[in-house]
Backbone bond lengths (Angstrom), bond angles and torsions (degrees), N, CA, C in turn:
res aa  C-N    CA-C-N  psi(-1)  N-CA   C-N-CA  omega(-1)  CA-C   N-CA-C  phi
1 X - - - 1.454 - - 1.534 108.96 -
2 X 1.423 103.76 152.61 1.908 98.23 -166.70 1.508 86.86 -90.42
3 X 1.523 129.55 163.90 0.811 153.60 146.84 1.298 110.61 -40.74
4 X 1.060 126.39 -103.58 1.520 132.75 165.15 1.373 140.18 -4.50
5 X 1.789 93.79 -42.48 1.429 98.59 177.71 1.578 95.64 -62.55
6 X 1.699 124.12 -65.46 1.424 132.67 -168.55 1.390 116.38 -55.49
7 X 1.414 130.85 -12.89 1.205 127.06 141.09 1.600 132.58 -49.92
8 X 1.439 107.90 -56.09 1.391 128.19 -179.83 1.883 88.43 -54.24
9 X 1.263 103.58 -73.80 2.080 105.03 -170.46 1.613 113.55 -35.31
10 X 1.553 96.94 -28.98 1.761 108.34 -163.76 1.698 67.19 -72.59
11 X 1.196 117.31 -94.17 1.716 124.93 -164.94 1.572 112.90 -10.73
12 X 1.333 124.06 -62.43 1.155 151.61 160.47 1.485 101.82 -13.58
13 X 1.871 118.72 -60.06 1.124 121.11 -148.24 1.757 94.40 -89.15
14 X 1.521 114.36 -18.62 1.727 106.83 -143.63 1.626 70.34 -113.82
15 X 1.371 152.03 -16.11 1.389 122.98 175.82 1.593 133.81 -44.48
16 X 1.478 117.24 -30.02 1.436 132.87 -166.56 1.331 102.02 -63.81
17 X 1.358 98.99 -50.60 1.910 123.12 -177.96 1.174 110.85 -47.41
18 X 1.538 121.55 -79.48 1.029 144.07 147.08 1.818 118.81 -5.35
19 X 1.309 106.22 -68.99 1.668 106.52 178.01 1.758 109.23 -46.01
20 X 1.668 103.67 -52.15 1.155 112.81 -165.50 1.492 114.01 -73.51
21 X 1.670 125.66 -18.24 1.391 117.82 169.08 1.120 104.89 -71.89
22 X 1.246 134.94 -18.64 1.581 135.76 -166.56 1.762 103.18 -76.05
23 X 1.474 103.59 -69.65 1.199 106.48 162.71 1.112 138.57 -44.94
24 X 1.790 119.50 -24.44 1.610 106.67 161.89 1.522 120.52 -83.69
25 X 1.267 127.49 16.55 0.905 119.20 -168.56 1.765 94.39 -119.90
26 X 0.902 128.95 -25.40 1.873 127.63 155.06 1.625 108.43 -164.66
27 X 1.095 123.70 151.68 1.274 121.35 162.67 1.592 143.30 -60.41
28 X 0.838 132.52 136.03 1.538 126.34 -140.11 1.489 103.61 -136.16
29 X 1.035 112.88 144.73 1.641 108.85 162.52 1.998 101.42 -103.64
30 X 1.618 109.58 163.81 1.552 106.19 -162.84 1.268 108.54 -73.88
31 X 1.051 141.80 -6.20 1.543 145.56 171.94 1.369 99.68 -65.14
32 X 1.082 113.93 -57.51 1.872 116.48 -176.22 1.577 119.54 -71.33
33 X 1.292 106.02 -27.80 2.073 119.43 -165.48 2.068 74.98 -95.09
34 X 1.059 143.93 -42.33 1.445 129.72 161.53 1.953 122.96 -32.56
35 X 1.517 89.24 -62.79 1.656 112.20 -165.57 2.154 81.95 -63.51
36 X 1.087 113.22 -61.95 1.564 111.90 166.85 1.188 121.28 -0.31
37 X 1.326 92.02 -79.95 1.410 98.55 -174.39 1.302 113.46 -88.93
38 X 1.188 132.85 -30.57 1.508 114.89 144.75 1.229 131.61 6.56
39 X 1.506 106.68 -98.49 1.827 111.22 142.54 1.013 160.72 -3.74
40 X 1.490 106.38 -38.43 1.067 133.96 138.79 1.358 139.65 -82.86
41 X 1.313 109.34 13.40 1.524 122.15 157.02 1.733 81.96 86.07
42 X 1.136 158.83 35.96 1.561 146.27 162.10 1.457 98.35 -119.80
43 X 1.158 112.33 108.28 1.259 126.37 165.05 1.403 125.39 -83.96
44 X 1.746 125.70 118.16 1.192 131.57 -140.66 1.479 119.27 -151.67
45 X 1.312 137.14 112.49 1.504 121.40 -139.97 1.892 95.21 -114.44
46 X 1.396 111.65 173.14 1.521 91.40 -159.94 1.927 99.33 -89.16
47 X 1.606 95.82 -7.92 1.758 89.80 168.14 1.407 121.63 -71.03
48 X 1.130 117.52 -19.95 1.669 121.92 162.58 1.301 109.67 -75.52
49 X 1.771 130.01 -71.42 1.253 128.04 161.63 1.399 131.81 -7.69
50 X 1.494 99.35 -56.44 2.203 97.24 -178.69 1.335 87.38 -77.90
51 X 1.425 143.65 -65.21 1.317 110.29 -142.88 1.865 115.65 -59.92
52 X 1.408 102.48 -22.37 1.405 97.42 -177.45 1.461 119.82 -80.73
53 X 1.274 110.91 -15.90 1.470 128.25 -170.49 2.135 87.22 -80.70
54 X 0.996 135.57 -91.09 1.566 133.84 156.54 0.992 103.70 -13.26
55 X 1.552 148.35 -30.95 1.528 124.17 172.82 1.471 129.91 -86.05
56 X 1.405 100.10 -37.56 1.391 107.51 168.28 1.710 112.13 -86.38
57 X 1.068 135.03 -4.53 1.381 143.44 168.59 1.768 90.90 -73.04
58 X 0.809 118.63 -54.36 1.785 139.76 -167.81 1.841 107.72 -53.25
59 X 1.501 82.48 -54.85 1.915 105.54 171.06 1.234 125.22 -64.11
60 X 1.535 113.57 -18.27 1.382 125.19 -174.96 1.142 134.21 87.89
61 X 1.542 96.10 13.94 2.133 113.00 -167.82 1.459 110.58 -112.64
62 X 1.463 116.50 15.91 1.398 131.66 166.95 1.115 112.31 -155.43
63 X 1.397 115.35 164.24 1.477 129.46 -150.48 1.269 108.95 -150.88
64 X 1.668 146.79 159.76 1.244 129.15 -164.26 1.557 109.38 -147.68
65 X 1.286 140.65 155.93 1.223 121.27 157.10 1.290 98.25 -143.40
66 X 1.287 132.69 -177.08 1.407 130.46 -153.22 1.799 94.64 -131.45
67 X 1.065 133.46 115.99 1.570 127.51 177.09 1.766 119.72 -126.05
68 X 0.910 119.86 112.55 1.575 133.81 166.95 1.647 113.10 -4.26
69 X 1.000 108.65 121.12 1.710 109.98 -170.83 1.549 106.73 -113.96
70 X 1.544 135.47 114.43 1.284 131.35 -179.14 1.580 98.55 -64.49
71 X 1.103 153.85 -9.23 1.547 162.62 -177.77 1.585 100.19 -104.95
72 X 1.097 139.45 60.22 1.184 120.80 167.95 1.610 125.73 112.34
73 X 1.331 121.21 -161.33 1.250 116.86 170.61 2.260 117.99 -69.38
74 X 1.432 108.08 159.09 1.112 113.74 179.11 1.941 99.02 -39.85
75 X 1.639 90.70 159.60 1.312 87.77 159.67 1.447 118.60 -148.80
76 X 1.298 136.04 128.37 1.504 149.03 150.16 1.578 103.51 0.50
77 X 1.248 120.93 112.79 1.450 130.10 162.50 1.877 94.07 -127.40
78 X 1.701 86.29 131.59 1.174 124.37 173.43 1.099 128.05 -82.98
79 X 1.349 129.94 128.05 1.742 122.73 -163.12 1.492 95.06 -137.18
80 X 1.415 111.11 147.73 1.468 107.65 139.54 1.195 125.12 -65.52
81 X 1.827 105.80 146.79 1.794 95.17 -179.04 1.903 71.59 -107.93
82 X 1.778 87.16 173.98 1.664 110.28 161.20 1.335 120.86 -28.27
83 X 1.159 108.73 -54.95 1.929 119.14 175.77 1.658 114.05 -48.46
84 X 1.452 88.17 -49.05 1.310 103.05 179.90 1.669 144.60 -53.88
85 X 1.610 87.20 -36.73 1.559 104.13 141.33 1.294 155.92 -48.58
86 X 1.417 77.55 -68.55 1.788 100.32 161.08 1.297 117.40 -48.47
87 X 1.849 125.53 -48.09 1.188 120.61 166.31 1.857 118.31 -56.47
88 X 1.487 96.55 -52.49 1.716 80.05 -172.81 1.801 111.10 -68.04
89 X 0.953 114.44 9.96 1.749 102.45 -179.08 1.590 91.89 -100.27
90 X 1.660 118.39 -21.55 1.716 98.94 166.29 1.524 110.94 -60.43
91 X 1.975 101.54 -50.35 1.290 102.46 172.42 1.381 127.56 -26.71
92 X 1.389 122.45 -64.43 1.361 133.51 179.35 1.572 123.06 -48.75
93 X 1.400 109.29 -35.82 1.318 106.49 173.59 1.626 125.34 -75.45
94 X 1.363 100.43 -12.92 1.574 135.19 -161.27 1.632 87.38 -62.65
95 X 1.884 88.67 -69.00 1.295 101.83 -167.33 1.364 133.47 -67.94
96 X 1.190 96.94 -20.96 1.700 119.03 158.66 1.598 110.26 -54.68
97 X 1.168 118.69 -45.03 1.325 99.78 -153.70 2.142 92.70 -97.40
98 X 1.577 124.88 -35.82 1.442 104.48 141.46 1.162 138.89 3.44
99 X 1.750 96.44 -93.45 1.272 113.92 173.09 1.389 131.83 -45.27
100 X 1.210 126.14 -32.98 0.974 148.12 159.12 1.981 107.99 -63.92
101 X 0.564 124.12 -60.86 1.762 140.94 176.31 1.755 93.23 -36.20
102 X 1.642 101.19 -63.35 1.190 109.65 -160.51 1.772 100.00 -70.50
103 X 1.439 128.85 -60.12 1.287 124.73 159.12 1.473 132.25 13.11
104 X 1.585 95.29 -86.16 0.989 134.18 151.74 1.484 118.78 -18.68
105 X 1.267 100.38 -94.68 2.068 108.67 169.12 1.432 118.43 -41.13
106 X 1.615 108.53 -14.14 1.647 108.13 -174.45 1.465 103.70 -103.63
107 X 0.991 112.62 -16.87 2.096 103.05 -160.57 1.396 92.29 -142.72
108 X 1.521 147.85 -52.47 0.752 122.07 -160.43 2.088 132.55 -116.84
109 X 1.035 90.55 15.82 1.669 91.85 174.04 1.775 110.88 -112.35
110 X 0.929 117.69 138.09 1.543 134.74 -161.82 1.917 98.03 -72.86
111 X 1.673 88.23 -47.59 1.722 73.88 174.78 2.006 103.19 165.87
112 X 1.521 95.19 86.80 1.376 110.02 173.31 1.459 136.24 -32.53
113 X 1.226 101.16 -9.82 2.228 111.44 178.02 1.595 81.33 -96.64
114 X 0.821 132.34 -54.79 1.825 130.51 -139.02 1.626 93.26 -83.65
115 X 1.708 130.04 -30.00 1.334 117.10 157.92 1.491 132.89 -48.15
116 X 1.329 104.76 -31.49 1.530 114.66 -178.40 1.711 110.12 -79.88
């Protein structure tokens, strides 16, 4: 198996998360929740971006309003709605307990066949 590909799938899986911590922390239009994650070392193109931005808008876990841009036409800022919360704090526990999973399997058990 290539490396890379299972990186990209890992990426694949942690983007949803990711969009939505961005968004609880202010609303964004996708040019900026891009440069975001940028920054964060997740590299993310805006043909991946809209479709996910339209799905969870779709799902009911984002919300939109349209605001005046000194650069150009208005632009789409992204909000969490109420729903949207509620989902990422399942999210959060999700990832908590993962992270933890994965932890775990890396540093601290002596050796999982020999328990059984």
């Amino acid at each position: 198996m290539n490396i890379e590909n299972a990186k990209s799938q890992m990426r694949k899986g942690m983007l949803e998360y990711c969009v939505l911590l961005l968004l609880k922390r202010r609303p964004s239009y996708a040019s900026d929740i891009i440069q975001q994650l940028k920054q964060a070392e997740l590299l993310v193109v805006e043909g991946t971006l809209y479709p996910l931005l339209t799905r969870l808008k779709n799902d009911g876990l984002l919300q939109y309003q349209w605001q005046e841009s000194t650069q150009g036409p208005p632009r789409k800022y992204y909000a969490l709605s109420p729903e949207g919360e509620k989902f990422l704090e399942g999210l959060d526990l999700a990832w908590a307990e993962l992270s933890g999973t994965i932890n775990y399997l890396k540093n601290n058990h002596p050796n999982l066949l020999e328990a059984k």
